[in-house]
Kinemage of the C-alpha trace (Angstrom):
@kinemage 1
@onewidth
@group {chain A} dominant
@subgroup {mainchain}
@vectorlist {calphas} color= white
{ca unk a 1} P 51.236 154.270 89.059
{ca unk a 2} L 53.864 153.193 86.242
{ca unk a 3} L 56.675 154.580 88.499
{ca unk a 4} L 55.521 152.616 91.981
{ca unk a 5} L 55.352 149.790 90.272
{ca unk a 6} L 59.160 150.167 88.586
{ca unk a 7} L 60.788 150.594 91.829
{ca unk a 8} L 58.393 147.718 93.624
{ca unk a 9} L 60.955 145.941 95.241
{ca unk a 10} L 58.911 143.750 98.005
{ca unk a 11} L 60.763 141.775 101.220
{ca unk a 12} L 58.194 139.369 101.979
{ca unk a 13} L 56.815 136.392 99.890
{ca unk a 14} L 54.101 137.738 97.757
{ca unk a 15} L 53.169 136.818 94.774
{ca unk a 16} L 52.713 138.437 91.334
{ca unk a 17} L 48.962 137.619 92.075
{ca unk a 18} L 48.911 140.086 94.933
{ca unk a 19} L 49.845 142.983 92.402
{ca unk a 20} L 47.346 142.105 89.509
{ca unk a 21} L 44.850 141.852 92.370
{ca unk a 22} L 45.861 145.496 93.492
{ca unk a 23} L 45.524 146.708 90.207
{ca unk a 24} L 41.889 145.157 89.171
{ca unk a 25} L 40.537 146.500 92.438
{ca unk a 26} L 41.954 150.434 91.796
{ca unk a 27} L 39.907 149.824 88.560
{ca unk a 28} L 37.416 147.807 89.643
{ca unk a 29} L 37.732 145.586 87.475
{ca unk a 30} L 36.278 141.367 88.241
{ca unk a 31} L 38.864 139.036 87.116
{ca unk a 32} L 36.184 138.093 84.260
{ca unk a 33} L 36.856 141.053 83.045
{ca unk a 34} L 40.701 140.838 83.110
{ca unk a 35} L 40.374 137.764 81.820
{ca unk a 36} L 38.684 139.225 78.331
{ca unk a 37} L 41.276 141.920 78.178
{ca unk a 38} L 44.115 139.228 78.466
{ca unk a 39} L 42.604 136.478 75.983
{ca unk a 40} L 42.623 133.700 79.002
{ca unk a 41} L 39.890 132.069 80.870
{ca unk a 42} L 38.979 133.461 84.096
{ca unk a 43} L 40.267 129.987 85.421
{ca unk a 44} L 44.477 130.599 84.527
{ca unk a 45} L 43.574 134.647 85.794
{ca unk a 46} L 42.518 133.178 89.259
{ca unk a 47} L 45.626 130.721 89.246
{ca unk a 48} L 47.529 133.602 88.359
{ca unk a 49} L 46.325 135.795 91.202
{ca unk a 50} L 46.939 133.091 93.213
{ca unk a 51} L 50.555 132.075 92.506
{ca unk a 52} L 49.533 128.605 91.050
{ca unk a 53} L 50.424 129.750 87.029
{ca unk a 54} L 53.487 131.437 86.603
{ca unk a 55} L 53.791 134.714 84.398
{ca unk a 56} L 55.831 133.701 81.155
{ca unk a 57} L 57.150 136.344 78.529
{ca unk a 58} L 53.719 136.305 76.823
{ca unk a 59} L 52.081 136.540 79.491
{ca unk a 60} L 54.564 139.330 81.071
{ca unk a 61} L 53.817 141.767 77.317
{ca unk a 62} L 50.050 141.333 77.601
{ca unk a 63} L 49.868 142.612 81.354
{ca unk a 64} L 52.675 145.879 80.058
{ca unk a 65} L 49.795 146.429 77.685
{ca unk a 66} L 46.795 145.683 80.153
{ca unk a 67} L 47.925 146.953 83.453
{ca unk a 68} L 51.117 149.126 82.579
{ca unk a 69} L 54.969 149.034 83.639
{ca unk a 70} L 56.843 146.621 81.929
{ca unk a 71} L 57.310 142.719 80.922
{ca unk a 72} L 60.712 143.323 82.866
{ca unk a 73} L 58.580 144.070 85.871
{ca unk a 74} L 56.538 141.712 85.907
{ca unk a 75} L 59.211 138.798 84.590
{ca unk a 76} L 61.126 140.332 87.547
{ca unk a 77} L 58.097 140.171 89.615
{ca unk a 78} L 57.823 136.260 88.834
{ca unk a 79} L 61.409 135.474 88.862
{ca unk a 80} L 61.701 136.985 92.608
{ca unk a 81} L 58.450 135.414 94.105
{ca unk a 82} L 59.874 131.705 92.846
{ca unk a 83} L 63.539 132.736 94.249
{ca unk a 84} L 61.890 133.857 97.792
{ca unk a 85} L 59.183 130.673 97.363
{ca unk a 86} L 62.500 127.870 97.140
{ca unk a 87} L 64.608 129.611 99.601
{ca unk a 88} L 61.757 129.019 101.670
{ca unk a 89} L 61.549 125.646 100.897
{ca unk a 90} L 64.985 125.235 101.000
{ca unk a 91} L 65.051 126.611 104.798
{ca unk a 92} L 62.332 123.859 105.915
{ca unk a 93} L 64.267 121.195 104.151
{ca unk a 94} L 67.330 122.310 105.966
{ca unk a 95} L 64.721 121.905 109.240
{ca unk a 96} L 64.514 118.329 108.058
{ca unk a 97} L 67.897 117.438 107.410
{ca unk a 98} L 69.392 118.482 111.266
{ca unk a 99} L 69.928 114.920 112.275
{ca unk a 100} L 73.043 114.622 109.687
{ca unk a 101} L 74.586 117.086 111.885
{ca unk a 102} L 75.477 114.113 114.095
{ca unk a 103} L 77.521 112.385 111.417
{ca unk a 104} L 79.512 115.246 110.802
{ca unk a 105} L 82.642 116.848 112.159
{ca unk a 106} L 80.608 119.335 113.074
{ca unk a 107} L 82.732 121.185 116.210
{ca unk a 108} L 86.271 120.548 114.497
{ca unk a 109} L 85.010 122.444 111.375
{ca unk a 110} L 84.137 125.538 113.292
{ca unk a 111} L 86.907 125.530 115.309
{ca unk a 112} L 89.069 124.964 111.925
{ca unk a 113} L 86.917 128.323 110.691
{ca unk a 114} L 85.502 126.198 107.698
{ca unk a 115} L 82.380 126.821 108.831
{ca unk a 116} L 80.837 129.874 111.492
{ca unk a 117} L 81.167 129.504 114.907
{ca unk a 118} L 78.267 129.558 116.840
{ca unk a 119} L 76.207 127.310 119.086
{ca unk a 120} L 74.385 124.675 118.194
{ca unk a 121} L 70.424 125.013 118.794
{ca unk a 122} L 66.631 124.205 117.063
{ca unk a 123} L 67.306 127.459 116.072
{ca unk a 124} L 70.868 127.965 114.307
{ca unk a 125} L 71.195 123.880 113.327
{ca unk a 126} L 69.517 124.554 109.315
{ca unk a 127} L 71.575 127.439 109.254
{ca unk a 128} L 74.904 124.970 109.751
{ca unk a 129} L 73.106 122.451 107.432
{ca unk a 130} L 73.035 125.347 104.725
{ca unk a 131} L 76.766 125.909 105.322
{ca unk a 132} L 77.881 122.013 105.537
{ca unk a 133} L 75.695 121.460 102.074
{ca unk a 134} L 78.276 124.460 100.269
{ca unk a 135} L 80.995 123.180 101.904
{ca unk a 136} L 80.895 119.580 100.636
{ca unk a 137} L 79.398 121.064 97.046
{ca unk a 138} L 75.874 118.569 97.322
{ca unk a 139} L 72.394 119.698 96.649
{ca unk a 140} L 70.963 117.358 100.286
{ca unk a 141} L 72.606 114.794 102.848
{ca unk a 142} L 71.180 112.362 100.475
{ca unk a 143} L 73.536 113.330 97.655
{ca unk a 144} L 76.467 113.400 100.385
{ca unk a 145} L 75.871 110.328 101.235
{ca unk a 146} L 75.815 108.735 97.710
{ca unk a 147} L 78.556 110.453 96.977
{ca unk a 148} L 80.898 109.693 99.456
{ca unk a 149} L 79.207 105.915 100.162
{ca unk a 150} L 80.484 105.659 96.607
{ca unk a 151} L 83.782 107.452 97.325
{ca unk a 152} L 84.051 105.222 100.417
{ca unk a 153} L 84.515 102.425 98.276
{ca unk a 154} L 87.674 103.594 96.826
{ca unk a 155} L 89.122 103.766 100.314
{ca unk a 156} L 92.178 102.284 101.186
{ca unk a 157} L 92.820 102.438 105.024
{ca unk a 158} L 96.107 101.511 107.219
{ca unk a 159} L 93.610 101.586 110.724
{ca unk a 160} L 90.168 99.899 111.900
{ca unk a 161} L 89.493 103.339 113.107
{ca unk a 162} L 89.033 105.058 110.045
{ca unk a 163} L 85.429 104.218 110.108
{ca unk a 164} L 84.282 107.712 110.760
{ca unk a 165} L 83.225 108.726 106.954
{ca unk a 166} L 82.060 112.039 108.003
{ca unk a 167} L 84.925 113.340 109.514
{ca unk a 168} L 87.463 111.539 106.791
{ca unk a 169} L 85.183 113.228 104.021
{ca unk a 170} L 85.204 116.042 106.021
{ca unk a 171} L 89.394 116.141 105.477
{ca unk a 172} L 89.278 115.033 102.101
{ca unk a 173} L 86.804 118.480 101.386
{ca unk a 174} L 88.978 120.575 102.079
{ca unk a 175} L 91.675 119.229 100.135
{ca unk a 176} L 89.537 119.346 97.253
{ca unk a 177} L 88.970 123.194 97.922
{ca unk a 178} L 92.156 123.517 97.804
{ca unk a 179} L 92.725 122.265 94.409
{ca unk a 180} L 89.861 123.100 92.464
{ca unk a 181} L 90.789 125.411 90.057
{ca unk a 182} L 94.532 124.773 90.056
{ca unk a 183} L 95.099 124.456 86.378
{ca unk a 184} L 98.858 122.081 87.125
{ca unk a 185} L 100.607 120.523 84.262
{ca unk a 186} L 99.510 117.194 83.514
{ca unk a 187} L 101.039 114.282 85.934
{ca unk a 188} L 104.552 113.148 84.479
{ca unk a 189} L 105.945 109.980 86.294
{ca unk a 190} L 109.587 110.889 85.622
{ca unk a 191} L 109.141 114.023 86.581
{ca unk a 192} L 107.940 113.229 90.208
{ca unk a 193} L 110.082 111.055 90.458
{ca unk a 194} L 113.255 113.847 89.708
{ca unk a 195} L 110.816 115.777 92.124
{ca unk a 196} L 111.016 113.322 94.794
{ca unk a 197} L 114.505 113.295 94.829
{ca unk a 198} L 114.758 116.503 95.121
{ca unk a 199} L 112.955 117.136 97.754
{ca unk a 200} L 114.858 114.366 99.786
{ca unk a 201} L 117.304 116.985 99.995
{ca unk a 202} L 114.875 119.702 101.179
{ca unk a 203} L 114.534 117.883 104.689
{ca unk a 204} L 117.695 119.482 106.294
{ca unk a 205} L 115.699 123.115 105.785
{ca unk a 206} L 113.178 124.574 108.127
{ca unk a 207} L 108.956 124.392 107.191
{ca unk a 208} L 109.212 128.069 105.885
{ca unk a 209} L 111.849 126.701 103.445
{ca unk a 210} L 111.076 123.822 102.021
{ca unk a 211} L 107.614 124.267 101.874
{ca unk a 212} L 107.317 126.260 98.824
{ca unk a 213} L 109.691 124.690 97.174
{ca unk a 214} L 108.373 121.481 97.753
{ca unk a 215} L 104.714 122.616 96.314
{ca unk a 216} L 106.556 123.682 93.506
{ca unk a 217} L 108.287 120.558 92.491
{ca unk a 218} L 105.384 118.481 92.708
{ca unk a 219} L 103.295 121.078 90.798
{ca unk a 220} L 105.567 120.743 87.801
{ca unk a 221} L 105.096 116.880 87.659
{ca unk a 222} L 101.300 117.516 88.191
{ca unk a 223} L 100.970 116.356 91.478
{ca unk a 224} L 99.541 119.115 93.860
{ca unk a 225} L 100.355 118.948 97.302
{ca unk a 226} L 98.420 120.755 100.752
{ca unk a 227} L 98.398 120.834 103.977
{ca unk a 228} L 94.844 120.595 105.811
{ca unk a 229} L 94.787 120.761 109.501
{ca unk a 230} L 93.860 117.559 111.320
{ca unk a 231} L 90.247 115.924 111.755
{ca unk a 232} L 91.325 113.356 115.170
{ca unk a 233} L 88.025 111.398 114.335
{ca unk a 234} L 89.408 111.151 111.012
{ca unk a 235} L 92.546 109.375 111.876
{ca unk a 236} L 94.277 109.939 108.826
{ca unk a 237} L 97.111 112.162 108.726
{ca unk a 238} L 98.196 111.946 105.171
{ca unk a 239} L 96.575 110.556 101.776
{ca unk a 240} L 97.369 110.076 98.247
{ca unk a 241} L 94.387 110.558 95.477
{ca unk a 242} L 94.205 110.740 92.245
{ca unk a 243} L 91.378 114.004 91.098
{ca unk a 244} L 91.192 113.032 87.778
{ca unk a 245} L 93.421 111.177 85.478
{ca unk a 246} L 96.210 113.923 85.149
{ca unk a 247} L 95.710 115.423 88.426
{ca unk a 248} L 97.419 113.705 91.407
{ca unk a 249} L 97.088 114.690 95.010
{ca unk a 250} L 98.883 114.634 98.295
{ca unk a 251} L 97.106 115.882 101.514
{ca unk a 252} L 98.704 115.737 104.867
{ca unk a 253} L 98.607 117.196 108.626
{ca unk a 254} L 101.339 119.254 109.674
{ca unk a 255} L 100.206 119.371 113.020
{ca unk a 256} L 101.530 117.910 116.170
{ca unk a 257} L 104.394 115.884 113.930
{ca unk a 258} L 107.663 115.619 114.424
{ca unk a 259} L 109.755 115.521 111.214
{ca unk a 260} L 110.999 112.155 111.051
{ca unk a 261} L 106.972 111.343 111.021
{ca unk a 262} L 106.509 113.888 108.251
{ca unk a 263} L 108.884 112.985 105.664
{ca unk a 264} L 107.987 109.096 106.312
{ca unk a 265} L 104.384 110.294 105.324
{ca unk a 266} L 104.843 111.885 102.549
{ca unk a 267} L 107.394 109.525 100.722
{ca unk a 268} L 104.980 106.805 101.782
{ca unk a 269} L 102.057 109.141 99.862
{ca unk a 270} L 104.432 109.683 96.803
{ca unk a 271} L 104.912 105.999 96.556
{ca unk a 272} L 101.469 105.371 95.976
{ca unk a 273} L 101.873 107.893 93.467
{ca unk a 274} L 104.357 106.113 91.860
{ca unk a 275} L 103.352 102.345 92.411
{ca unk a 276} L 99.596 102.563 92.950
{ca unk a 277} L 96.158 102.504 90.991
{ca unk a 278} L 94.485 105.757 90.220
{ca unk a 279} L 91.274 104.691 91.290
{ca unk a 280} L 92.025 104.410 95.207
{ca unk a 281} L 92.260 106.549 97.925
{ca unk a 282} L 94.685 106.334 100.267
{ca unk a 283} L 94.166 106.832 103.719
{ca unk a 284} L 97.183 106.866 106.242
{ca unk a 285} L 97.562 107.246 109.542
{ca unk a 286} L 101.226 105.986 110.768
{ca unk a 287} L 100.844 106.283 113.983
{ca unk a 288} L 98.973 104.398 116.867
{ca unk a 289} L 96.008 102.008 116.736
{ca unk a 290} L 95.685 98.112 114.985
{ca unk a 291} L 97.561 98.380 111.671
{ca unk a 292} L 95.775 96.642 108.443
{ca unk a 293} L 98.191 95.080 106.485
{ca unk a 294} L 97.972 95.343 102.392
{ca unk a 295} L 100.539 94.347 99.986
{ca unk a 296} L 100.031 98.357 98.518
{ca unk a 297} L 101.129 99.291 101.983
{ca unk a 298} L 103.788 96.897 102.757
{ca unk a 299} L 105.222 98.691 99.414
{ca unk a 300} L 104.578 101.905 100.292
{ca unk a 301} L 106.096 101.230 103.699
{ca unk a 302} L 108.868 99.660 102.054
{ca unk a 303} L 109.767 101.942 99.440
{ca unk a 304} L 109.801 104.959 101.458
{ca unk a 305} L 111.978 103.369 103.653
{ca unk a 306} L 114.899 102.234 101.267
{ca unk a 307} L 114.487 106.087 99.625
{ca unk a 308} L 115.341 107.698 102.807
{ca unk a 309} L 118.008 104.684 104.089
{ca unk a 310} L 118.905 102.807 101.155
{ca unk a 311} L 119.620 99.083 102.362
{ca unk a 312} L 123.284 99.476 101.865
{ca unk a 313} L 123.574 101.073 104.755
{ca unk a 314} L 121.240 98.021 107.285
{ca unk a 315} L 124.501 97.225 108.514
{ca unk a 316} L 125.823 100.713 109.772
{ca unk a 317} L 122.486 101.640 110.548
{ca unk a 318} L 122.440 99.153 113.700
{ca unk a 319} L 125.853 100.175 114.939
{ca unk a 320} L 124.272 103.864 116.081
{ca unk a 321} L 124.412 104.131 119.507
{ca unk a 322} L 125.061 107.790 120.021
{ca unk a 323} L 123.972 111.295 118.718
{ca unk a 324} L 127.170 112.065 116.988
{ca unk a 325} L 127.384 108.876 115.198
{ca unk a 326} L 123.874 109.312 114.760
{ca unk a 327} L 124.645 113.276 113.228
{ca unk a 328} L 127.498 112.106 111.331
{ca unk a 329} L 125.563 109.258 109.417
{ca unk a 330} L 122.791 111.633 108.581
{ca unk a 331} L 125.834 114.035 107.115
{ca unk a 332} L 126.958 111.014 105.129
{ca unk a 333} L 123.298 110.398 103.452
{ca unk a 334} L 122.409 113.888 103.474
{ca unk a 335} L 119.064 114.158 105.187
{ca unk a 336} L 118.283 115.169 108.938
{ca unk a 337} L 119.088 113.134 111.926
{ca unk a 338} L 115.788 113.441 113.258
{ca unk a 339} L 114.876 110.991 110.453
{ca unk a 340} L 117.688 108.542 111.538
{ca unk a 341} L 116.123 108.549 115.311
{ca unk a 342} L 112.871 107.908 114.155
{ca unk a 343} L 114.082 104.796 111.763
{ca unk a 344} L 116.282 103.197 115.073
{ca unk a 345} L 113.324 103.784 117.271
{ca unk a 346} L 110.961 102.136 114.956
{ca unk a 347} L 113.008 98.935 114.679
{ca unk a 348} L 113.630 99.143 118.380
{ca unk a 349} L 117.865 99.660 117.815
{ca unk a 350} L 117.153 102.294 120.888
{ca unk a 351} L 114.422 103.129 123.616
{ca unk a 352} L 111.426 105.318 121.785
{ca unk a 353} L 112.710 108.265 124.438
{ca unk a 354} L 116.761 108.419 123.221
{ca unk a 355} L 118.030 111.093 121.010
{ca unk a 356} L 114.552 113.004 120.562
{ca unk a 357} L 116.729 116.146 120.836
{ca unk a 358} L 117.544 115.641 117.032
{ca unk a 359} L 113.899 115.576 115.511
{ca unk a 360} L 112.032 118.593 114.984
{ca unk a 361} L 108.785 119.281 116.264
{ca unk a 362} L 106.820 120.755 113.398
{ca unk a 363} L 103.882 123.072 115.057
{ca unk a 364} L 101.312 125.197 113.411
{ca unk a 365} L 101.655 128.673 113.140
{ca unk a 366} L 100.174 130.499 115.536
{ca unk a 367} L 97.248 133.073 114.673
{ca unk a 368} L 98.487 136.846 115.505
{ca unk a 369} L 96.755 138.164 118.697
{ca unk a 370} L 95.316 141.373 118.295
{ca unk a 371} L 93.136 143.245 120.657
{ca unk a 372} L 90.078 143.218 117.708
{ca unk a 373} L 90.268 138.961 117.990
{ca unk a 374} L 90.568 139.191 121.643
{ca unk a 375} L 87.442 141.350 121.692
{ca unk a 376} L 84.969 139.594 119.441
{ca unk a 377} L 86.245 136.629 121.644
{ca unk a 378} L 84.851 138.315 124.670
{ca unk a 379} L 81.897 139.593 123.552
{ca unk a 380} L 80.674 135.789 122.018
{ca unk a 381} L 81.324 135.088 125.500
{ca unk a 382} L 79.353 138.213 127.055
{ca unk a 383} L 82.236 139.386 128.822
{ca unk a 384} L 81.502 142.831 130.025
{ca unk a 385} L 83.041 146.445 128.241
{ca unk a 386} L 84.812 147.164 131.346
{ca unk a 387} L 86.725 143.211 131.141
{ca unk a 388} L 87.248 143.234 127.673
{ca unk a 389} L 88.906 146.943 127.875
{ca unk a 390} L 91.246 145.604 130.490
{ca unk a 391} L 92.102 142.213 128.845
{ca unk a 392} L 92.941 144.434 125.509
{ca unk a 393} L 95.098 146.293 127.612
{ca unk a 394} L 96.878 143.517 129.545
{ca unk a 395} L 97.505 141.767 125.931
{ca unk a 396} L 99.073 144.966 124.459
{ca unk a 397} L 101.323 145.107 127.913
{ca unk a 398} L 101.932 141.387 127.888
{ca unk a 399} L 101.241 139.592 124.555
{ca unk a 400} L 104.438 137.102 125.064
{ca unk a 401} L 102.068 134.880 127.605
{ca unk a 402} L 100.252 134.464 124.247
């Protein structure tokens, strides 16, 4: 009997009770008479039995001497019941809680591969409230939303449709991900701002070149910089936090820009690094929609401008009227034209559609095809064996169309 109950390793809710009640029976024994053997009233034996008192380390050493096997066993007994007992509860309360599904990004994230992919029914919807509650790092939707209601105080937006604080929190996240852990040096002004210069320089170079070597400059100065794909309910495309008092961040999307839009975003991000509070939050997005006017934008706006142009050169600036002139200038300041184009367009010197030829479009890079993603893609989508052999052989024949 000792050995059974050493290797008891039950699957199902059951409680200690059920194996004290086992036990009695094989001796036939009343639970008056465990009671007398134990030194408790037959009352805490029947709560026992019953799951309603839980076994503690004296009571685990006087069932090793009463019934046999260990106090491990039976401490191990307990400790599994409870665990099994809350994940239960904690799957009904994840029942409860489907409805703040709807103020989440919900499809974005699983498209993103934050969280699974599946559909969304009675049936899987706790499951994606269990993931969403890891993901964001709260215990209910009630601690997300004092969190972030609190968080949402610190905002500082550039649109009226930044309203969506699911999908902006959402962003944020995974920013934070990111940088948890990351032990940087602690923030040094003059540092970033040698940084910043530095990386002035870096926009004549390709993604896959200045990338790392833009992470790397800020990291020195303490300010940790990421890239997060876009949230579109979010609309924010870039923002500038502060994690804790030595810990600065910039976040922004990569995707769908073209360069002139990047670097304008992230000098306008280091400039509330430079200029701005540490309690705020930052939330840009440049492009499209009713501006809100601050005097912290206006600045940031402002500064990032005279970094890239300084305002020495207004005057030569409005005399660009053609791509070589255009090419030549950005020689003479030593940045990419793309960024000139996108300054004369903004202050209407020429038509938004002249000279695009000289920005760079800044895409993601694609995910590698292989016939193993193109078959779990077919079978989510019930695709029969016969289709999904022949579409793994047309992609190996013609992955280009890819």
């Amino acid at each position: 009997m000792t050995e059974v109950l050493q290797t008891f390793t039950p699957d199902w809710i059951s409680p200690p009770g059920d194996t004290i009640a086992d036990l009695i029976e094989e001796r036939e024994w009343s639970q008056a008479d465990l009671a007398k053997r134990l030194g408790y009233t037959t009352k805490h034996v029947s709560l026992l039995i019953n799951g309603k008192a839980p076994i503690t380390e004296e009571t685990a050493l006087k069932l090793e001497n009463v019934l046999g096997s260990t106090a491990g066993f039976w401490l191990h007994r307990e400790a599994q019941y409870r665990a099994k007992l809350a994940q239960q509860e904690a799957e009904m309360d994840c029942q409860k809680w489907v409805s703040w599904l709807d103020e989440l990004p919900v499809k974005e994230l699983m498209d993103q591969g934050v969280i699974q992919k599946q559909r969304r029914n009675a049936k899987t919807k706790p499951a994606i409230v269990r993931e969403l509650l890891r993901f964001f790092g709260v215990a209910s939707p009630e601690e997300w939303r004092n969190y972030y209601a609190s968080m949402e105080a610190a905002f500082r937006r550039t649109r009226t449709e930044q309203s969506d604080v699911g999908a902006i929190s959402a962003w944020l996240r995974r920013g934070e991900i990111e940088a948890e852990g990351l032990n940087c040096p602690k923030y040094n002004k003059a540092k970033f701002k040698s940084a910043v210069q530095a990386i002035r320089q870096l926009t004549l170079l390709s993604p896959e070149e200045f990338m790392p070597q833009m992470r790397q400059l800020c990291w020195d100065a303490g300010v940790v910089f990421f890239l997060v794909p876009a949230i579109p309910r979010a609309h924010t495309s870039g923002v500038a936090r502060w994690l804790n008092p030595h810990k600065a961040l910039i976040q922004l999307s990569l995707y769908g820009k073209t360069n002139d839009r990047f670097w304008f975003t992230f000098f306008h991000e280091a400039a509330h690094i430079l200029l701005h509070g540490k309690k705020e939050i930052f939330l840009d997005e440049l492009d499209g929609g009713d501006k809100l006017e601050s005097q912290q934008e206006t600045e940031a706006d402002q500064w990032a401008k005279e970094f890239l142009i300084p305002p020495e050169y207004d005057a030569q600036l409005a005399s660009l009227k053609s791509k070589q002139a255009v090419v030549e200038f950005a020689e003479q300041l030593g940045i990419h034209p793309g960024i000139i184009v996108g300054r004369l367009q903004y202050e209407g010197v020429i038509p938004m559609d002249w000279m695009n030829k000289l920005k760079e479009s800044f895409r993601p890079i694609p995910k590698t095809v292989t016939a193993d993603r193109v078959r779990d893609k077919l079978e989510a989508l019930e695709i029969t064996e016969e289709d999904i052999t022949d579409a793994v052989a047309w992609v190996r024949q013609d992955s280009e169309l890819w």
